[in-house]
C-alpha positions as CSV (number, residue, x, y, z in Angstrom):
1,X,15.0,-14.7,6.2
2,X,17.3,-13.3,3.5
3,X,15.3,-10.0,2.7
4,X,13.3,-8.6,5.1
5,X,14.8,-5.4,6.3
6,X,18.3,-6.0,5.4
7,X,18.6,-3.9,2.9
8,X,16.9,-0.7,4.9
9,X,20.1,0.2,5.9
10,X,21.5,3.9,6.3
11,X,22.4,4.5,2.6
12,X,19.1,3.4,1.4
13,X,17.7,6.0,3.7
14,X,19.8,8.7,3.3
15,X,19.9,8.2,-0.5
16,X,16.5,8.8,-0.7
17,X,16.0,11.6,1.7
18,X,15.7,10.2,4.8
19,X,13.2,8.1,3.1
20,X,11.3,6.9,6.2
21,X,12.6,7.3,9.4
22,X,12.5,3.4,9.8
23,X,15.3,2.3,11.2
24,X,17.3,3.4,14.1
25,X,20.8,3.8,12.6
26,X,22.3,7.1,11.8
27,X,19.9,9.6,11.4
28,X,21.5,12.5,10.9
29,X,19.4,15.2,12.2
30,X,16.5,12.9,12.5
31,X,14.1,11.5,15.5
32,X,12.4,8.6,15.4
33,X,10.1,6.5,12.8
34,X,6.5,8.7,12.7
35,X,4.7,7.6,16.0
36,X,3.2,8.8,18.3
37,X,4.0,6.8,21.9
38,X,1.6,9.8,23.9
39,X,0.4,8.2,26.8
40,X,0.8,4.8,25.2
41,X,1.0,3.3,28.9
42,X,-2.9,3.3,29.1
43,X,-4.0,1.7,26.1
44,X,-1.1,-0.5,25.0
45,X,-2.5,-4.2,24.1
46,X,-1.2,-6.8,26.2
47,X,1.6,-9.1,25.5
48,X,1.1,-12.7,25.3
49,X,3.9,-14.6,24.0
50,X,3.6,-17.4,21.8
51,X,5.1,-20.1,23.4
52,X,4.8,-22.7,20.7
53,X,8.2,-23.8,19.4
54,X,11.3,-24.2,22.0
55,X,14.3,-22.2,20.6
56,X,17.5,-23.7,20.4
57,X,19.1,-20.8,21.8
58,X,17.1,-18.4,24.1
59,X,17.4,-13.9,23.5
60,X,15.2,-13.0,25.8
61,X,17.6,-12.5,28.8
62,X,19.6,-10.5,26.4
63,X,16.8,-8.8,24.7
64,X,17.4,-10.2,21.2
65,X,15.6,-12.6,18.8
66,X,16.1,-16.2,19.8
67,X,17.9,-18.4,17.6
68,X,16.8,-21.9,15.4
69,X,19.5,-24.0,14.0
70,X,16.6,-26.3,12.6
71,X,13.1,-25.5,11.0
72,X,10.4,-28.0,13.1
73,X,10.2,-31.3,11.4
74,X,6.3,-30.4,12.0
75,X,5.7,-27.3,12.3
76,X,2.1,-26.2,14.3
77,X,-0.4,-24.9,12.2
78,X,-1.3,-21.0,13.6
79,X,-4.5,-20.2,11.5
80,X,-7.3,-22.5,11.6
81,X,-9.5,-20.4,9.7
82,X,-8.5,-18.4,6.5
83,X,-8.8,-14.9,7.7
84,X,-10.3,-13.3,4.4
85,X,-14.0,-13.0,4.0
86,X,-13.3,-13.9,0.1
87,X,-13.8,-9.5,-1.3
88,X,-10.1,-8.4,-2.3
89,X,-7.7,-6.5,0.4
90,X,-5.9,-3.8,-1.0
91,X,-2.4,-2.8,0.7
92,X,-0.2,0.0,0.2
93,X,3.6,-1.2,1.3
94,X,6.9,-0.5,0.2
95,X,9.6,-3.5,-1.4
96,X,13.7,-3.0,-0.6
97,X,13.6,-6.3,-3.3
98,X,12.9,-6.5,-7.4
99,X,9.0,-6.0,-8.3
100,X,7.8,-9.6,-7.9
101,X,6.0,-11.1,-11.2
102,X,2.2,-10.3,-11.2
103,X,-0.2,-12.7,-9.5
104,X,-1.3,-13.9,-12.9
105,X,2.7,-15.0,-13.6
106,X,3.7,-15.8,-9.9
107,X,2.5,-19.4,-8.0
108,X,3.4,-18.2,-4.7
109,X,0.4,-15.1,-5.0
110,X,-1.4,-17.3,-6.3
111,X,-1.6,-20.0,-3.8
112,X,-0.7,-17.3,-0.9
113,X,-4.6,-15.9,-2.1
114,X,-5.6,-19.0,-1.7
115,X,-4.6,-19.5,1.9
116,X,-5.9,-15.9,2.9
117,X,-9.4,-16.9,1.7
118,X,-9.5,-13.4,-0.5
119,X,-7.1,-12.1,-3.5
120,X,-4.8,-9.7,-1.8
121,X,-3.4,-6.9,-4.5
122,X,-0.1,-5.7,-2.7
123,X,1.0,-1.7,-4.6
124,X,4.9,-2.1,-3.7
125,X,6.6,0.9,-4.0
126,X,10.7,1.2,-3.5
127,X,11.3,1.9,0.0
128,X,13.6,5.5,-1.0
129,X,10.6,6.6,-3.0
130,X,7.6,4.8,-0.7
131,X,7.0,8.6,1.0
132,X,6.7,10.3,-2.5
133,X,4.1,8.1,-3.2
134,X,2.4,7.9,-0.3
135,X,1.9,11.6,-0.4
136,X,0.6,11.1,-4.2
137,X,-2.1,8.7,-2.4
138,X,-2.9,10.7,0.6
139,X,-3.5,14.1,-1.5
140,X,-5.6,12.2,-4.4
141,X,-7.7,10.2,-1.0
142,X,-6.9,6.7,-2.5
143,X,-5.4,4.7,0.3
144,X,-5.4,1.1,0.2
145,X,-7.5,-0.9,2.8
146,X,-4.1,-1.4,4.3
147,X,-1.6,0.9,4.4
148,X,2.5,1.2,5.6
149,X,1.8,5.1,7.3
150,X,4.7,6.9,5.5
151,X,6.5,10.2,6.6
152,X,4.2,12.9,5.3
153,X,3.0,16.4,7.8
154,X,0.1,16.4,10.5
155,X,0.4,12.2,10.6
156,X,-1.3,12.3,13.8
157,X,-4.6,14.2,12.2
158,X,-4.3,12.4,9.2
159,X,-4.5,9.2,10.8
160,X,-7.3,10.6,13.0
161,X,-9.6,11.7,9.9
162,X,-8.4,8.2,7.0
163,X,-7.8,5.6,9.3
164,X,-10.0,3.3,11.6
165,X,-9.5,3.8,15.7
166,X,-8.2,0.4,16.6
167,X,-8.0,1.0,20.3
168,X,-11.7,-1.1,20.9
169,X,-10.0,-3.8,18.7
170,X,-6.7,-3.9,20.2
171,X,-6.1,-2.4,23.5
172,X,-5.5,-4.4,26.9
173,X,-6.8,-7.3,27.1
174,X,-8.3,-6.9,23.5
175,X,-6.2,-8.1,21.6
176,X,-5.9,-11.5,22.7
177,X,-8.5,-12.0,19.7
178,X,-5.4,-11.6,17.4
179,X,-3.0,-13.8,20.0
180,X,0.3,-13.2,17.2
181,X,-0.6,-9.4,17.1
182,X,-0.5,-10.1,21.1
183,X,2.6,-12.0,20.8
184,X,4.4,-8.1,19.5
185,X,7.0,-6.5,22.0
186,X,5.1,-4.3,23.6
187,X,7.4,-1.3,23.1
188,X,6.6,-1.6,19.5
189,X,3.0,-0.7,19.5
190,X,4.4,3.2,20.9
191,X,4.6,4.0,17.5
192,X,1.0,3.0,16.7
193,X,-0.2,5.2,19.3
194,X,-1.4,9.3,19.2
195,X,-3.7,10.6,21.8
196,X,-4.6,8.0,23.7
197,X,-5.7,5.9,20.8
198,X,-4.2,2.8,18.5
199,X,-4.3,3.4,15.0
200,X,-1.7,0.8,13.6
201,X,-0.2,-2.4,13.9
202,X,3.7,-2.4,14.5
203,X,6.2,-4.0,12.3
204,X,8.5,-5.3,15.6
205,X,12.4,-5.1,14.9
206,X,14.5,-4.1,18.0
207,X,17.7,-5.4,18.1
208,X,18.3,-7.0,15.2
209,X,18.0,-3.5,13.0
210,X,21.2,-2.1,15.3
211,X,24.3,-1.9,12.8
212,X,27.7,-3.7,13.2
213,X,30.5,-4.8,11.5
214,X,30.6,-7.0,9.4
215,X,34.0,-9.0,8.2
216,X,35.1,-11.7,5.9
217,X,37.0,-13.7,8.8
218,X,38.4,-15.9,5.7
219,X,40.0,-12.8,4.1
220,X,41.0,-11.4,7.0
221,X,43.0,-15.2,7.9
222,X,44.5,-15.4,4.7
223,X,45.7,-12.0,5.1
224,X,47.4,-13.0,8.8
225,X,45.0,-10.7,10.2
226,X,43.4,-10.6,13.4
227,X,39.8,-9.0,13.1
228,X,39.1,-8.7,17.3
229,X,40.8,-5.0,17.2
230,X,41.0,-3.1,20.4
231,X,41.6,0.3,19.6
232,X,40.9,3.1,16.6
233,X,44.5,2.6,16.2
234,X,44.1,-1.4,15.6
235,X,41.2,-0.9,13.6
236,X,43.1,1.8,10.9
237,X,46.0,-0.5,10.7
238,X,43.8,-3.6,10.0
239,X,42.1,-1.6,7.2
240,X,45.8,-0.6,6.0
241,X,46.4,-4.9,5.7
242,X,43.6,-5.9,4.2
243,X,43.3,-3.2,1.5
244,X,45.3,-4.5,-2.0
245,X,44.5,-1.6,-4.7
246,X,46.7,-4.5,-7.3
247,X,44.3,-6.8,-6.6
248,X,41.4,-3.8,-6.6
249,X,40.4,-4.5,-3.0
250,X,39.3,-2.0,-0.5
251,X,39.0,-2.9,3.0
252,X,35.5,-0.6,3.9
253,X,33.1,-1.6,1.7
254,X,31.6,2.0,2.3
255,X,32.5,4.5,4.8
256,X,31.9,3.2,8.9
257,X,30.7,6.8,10.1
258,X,28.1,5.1,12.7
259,X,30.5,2.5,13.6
260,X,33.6,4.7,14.8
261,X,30.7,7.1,16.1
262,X,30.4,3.7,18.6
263,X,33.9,3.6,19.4
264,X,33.9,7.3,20.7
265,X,30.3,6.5,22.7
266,X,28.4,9.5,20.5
267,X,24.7,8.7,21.7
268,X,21.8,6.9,19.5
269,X,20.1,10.6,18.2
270,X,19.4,11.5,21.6
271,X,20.6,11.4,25.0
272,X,18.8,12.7,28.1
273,X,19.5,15.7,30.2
274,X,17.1,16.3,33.1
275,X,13.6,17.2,30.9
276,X,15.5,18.4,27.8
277,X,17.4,16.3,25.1
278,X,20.6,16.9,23.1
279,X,21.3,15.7,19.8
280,X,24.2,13.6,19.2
281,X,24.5,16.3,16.7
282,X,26.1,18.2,19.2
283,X,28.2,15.4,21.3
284,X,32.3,17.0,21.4
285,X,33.8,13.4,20.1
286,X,31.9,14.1,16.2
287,X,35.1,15.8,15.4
288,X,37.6,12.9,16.8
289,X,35.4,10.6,14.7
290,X,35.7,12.7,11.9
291,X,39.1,12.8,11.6
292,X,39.2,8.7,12.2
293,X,36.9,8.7,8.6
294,X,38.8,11.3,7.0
295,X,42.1,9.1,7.5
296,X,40.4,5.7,6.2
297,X,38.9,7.5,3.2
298,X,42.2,9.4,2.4
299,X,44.3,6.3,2.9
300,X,42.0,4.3,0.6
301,X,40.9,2.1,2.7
302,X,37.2,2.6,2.2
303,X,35.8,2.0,-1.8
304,X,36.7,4.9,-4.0
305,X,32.7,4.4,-4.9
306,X,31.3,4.1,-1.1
307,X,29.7,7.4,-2.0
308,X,28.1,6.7,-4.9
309,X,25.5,3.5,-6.4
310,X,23.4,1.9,-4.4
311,X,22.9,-0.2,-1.1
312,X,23.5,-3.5,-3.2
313,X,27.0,-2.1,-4.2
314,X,28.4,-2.9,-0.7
315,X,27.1,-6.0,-0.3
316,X,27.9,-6.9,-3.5
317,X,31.2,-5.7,-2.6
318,X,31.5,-7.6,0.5
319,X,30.1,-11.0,-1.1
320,X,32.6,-11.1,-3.7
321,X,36.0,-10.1,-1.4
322,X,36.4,-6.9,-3.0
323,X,36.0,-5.3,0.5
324,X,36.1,-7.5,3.5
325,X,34.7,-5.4,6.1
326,X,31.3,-3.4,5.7
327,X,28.9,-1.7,8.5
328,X,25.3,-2.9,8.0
329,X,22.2,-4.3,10.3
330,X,22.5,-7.3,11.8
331,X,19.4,-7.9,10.1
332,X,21.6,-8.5,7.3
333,X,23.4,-11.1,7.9
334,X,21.2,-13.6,5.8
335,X,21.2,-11.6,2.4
336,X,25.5,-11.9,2.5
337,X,25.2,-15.7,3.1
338,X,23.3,-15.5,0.1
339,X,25.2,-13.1,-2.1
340,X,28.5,-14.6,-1.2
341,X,30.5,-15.5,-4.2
342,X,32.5,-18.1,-2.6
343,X,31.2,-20.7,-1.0
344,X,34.1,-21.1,1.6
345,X,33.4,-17.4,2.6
346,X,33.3,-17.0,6.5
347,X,31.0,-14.1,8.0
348,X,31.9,-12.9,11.6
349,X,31.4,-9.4,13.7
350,X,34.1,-7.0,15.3
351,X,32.9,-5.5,18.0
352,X,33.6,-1.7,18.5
353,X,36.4,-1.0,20.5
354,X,36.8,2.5,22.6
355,X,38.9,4.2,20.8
356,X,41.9,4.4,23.6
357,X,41.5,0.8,24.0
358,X,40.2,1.1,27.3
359,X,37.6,-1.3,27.3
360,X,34.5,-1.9,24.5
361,X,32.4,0.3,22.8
362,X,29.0,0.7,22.8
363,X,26.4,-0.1,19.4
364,X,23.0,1.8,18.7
365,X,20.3,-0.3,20.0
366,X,17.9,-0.8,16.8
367,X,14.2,0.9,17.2
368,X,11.7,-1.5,18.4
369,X,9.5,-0.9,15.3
370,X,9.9,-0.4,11.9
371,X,7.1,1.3,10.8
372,X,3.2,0.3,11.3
373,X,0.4,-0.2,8.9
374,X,-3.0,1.4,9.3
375,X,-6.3,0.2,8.1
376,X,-8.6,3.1,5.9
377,X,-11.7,4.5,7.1
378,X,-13.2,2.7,4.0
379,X,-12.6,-0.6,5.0
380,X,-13.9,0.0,8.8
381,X,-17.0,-2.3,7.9
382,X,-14.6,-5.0,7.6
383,X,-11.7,-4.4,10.2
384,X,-12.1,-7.8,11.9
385,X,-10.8,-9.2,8.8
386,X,-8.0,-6.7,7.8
387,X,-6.9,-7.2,11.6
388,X,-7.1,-11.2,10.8
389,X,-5.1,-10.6,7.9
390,X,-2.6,-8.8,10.0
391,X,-2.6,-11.8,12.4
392,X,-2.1,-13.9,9.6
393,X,0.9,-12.6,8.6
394,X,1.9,-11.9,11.8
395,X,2.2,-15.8,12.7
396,X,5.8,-16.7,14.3
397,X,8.5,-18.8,13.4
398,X,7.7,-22.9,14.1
399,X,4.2,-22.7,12.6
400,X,3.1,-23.6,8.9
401,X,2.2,-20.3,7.8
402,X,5.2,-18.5,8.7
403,X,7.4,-21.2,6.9
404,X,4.7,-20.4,3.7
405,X,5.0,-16.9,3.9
406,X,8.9,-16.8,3.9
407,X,9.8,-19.7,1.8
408,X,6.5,-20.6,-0.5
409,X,6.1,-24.3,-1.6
410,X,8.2,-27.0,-1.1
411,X,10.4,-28.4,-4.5
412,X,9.0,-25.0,-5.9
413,X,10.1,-21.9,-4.3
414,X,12.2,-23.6,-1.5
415,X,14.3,-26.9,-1.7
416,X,15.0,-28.7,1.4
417,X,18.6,-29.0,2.7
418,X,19.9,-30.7,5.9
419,X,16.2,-30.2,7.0
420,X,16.1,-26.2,6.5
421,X,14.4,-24.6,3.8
422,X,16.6,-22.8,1.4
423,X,14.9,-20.5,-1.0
424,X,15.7,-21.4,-5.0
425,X,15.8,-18.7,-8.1
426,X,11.9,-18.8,-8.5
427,X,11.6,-18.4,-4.7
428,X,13.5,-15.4,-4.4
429,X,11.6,-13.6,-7.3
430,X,8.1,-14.6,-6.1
431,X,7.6,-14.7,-2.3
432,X,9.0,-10.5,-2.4
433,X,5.3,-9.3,-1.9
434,X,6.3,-7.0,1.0
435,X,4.4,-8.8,3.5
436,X,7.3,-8.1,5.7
437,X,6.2,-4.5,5.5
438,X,2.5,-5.2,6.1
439,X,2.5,-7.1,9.5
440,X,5.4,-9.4,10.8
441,X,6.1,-11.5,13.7
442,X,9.1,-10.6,15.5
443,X,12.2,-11.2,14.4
444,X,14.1,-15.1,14.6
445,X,17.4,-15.9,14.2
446,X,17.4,-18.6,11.0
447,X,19.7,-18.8,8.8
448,X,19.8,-22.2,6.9
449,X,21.9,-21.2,4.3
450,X,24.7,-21.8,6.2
451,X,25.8,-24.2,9.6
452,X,26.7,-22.9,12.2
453,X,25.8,-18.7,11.2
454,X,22.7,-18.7,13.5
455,X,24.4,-19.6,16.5
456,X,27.3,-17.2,15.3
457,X,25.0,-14.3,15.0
458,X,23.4,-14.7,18.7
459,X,26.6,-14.7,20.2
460,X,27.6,-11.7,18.3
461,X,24.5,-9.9,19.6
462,X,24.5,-11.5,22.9
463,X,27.8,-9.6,23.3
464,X,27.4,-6.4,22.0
465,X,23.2,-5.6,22.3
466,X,22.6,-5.2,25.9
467,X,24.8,-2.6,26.7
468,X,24.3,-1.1,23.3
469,X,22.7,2.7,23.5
470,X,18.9,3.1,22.8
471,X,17.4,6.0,21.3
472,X,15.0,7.1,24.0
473,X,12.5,8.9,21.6
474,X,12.2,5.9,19.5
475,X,9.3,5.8,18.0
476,X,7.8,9.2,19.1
477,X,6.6,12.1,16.9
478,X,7.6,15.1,16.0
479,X,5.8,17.7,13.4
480,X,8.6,19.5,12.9
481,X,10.9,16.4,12.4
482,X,8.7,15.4,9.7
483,X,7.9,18.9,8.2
484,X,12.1,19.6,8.6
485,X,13.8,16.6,8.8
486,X,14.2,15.5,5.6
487,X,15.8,18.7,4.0
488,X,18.0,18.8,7.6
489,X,19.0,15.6,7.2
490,X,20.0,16.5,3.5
491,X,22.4,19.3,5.0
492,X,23.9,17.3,7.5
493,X,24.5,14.3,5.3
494,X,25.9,16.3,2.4
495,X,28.6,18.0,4.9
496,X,29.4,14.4,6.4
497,X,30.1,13.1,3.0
498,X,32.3,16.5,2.5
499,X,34.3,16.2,5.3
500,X,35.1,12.7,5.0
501,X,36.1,13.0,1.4
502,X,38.3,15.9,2.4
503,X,36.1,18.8,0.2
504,X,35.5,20.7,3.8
505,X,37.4,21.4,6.9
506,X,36.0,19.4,10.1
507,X,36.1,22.9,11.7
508,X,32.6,23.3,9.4
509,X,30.4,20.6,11.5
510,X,30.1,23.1,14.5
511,X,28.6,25.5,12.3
512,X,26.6,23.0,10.2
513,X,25.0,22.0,13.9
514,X,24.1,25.6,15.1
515,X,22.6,26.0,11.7
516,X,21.0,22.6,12.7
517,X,19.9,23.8,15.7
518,X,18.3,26.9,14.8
519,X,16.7,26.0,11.3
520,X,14.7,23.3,13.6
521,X,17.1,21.2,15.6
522,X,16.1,22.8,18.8
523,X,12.5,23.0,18.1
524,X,12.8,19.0,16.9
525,X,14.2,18.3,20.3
526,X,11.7,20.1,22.5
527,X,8.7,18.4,20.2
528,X,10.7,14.9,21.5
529,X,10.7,15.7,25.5
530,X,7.7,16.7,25.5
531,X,6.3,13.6,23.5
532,X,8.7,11.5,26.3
533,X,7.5,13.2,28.8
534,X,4.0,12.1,27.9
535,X,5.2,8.6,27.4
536,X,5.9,7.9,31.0
């Protein structure tokens, strides 16, 4: 679907302070989302996997979503039984989308209530101010019966002392109660889990949150352009071709910092060595891609306002031509079908190359999770339901509810086209209740806006996900991450945007990272081994 996470992309984040820690793309200076993954091997629930719709092309042997060209004619129905016990659920999430209209102005609430069997009041919060306000919530002790766990100190004895053990509920063989909460990677409960216990239920992503690049392939043609570089060389000198300032077109919609980080194999946060870790903070290639970005940005070839706005701006940018290549999620790819300008615009993927055009490069493997929502202390007299809720909203692609909770009602909030639903105008405003960000199933290839982008989109991953570079502390906690990170982050991010724009020397990022290191880098990194180490 169009809006899920695709807009939790790296300038969200980083505009808002390393907002959340969701997504693994660059972090800067950052670990994981805030989870826990301590001995996660003993009390992980089991995975069953729903095996109720066929897909017409299969990820699992790649480890990436599968892939529907067609919506079921019929599809299954999940949930026999509303899961509400008719008192209102409160939830605490976060939007990346416009406020919705309130339930008393919005159809989809409205008959979504209905369907849950109690009135659900969703508090929606933008996702670069969501830990603000979580913080605002946690201090004044009004958390919602459901709660998105934001990035806020001593998560692990917070969780311990507001939110309900789940581990009876949910562990082993448990949670085969809740069999689409059982149908969850099981990697993506590690974040759920501190000291042996479960106190959340993972928002699954994996794959499909690991950035690309994204190019107009219809630009790049009329341009005489070929789009499959195979060098840094290739790459600067398509930029240099499709860039027009006349015509007031820049080729980087903003600047590709993670991207040629993946033609120079810099590691995803963290790489291994023996028992310790090392931050790709410190890898030698930074300064090489540096100077890469430097080049782009001084040549403008990257947006003159790539460092300014908002996330929209680039995909505005890309939708209407003005720049034809942009670095985003593949988790993305549905909201540029949508925001395309021209109907005839084409959407394909360039691989990273190595740099010396020795061979490919290698992408950052997305996290497995998200985040993960917790349920209060003061609803534990009713955490079956709140955990049928979950499963609710959990329920996968091919069923009845999943097609509700994505697209609403038929000739309403989705019109049908060649078979698929395709969300209209009213649609769009009034299914955003964040539900995404409350419990999801995992993640499916769809995209009916368009023929022939689903299968597009697998093959794009099927090439470049498996040998793409995972973070191995994905997932895991650190205090001092979350008590330093953000202002770290800050630093780092302020002196990336200087160097690239030319306002400091590379020669300042060796500095920047022993100031890194020692104002809680190291300390970050020894929190993470140790948290891994616990892990296995």
């Amino acid at each position: 679907m169009s809006l899920d996470d695709a807009r939790l992309t790296r300038r969200t984040l980083l505009g808002g302070a390393a907002a959340l820690g969701l997504v693994a793309c660059s972090n800067e200076g950052r670990g994981g989302l805030p989870g826990g993954g301590g001995n996660a091997a003993g009390v992980r629930p089991a995975y069953m996997r729903y095996t109720g719709v066929k897909p017409d092309l299969p990820g699992a042997e790649y480890k990436i979503p599968d892939a529907f060209v067609r919506y079921p004619a019929n599809p299954a129905q999940a949930i026999r039984k509303p899961p509400g016990d008719g008192r209102p659920i409160d939830v605490l999430t976060y939007t990346n989308t416009p406020i919705p209209p309130k339930v008393e102005q919005n159809s989809f609430w409205q008959e979504f209530n209905k369907r849950v069997g109690s009135p659900v009041t969703v508090n929606l919060t933008p996702s670069v101010d969501y830990n603000q306000k979580f913080a605002t919530v946690v201090a004044g002790d009004r958390l919602s019966d459901i709660f998105l766990v934001g990035v806020v100190p001593q998560v692990p004895q917070l969780l311990e002392a507001k939110a309900v053990d789940l581990t009876p509920h949910l562990s082993g063989d448990n949670v085969k109660k809740y069999p689409y909460l059982a149908n969850l990677p099981e990697t993506a409960w590690n974040p759920c889990i501190f000291g042996g216990r479960i106190y959340g239920v993972p928002i699954p992503r994996g794959a499909i949150s690991s950035q690309t690049m994204y190019s107009r392939a219809d630009i790049l043609e009329k341009q005489g352009v070929d789009g499959n570089v195979k060098s840094v060389d290739e790459f600067v000198e398509l930029c240099k071709a499709v860039t027009d300032k006349r015509q007031n077109r820049f080729a980087l919609a903003a600047a590709p910092t993670q991207w040629i980080r993946n033609m120079y194999d810099v590691p995803n946060n963290w790489s291994e060595n023996g028992k310790t870790l090392v931050s790709n903070l410190e890898h030698p290639a930074q300064e090489d891609a540096f100077e890469v970005l430097r080049k782009l940005w001084s040549s403008g070839y990257i947006h003159p306002d790539a460092f300014s706005g908002q996330n929209q701006d680039m995909k505005v940018r890309f939708g209407n031509g003005s720049s034809p290549l942009v670095q985003d999620t593949y988790s993305a790819w549905p909201s540029y079908l949508q925001t395309a300008v021209d109907p005839n615009a084409q959407i394909a993927i360039i691989p990273p190359p190595k740099y010396d055009g020795s061979g490919p490069g290698r992408l950052w493997l997305g996290s497995p999770a998200i985040g993960f929502a917790a349920i209060s202390k003061k609803a534990a007299g009713r955490v079956e339901t709140m955990l049928a809720y979950l499963n609710f909203l959990a329920a996968p692609f091919g069923t009845q509810e999943y097609l509700f909770r994505k697209y609403g009602l038929p000739g309403l909030h989705h019109k049908v086209v060649d078979g698929n639903p395709v969300l209209t105008e009213k649609g769009f405003s009034e299914v955003q209740l964040g539900l995404m960000y409350t419990a999801d199933g995992p993640w499916t290839i769809f995209l009916p806006e368009k023929a022939g982008n689903a299968e597009a989109e697998f093959n794009a991953m099927k090439q470049t996900c498996p040998p793409a570079y995972a973070d191995p502390v994905a997932g895991m906690y650190s205090e001092t991450n979350v008590r330093k990170g953000p202002q770290l982050t800050s630093d780092i991010t302020q002196l990336t945007n200087d160097i690239i724009q030319g306002r400091k020397p590379v020669s300042a990022w060796a500095g920047a990272v022993k100031k890194w290191k020692s104002g809680g880098g190291d300390k970050i990194a020894e929190e993470f081994a140790q948290a891994l180490e616990s892990s296995r």
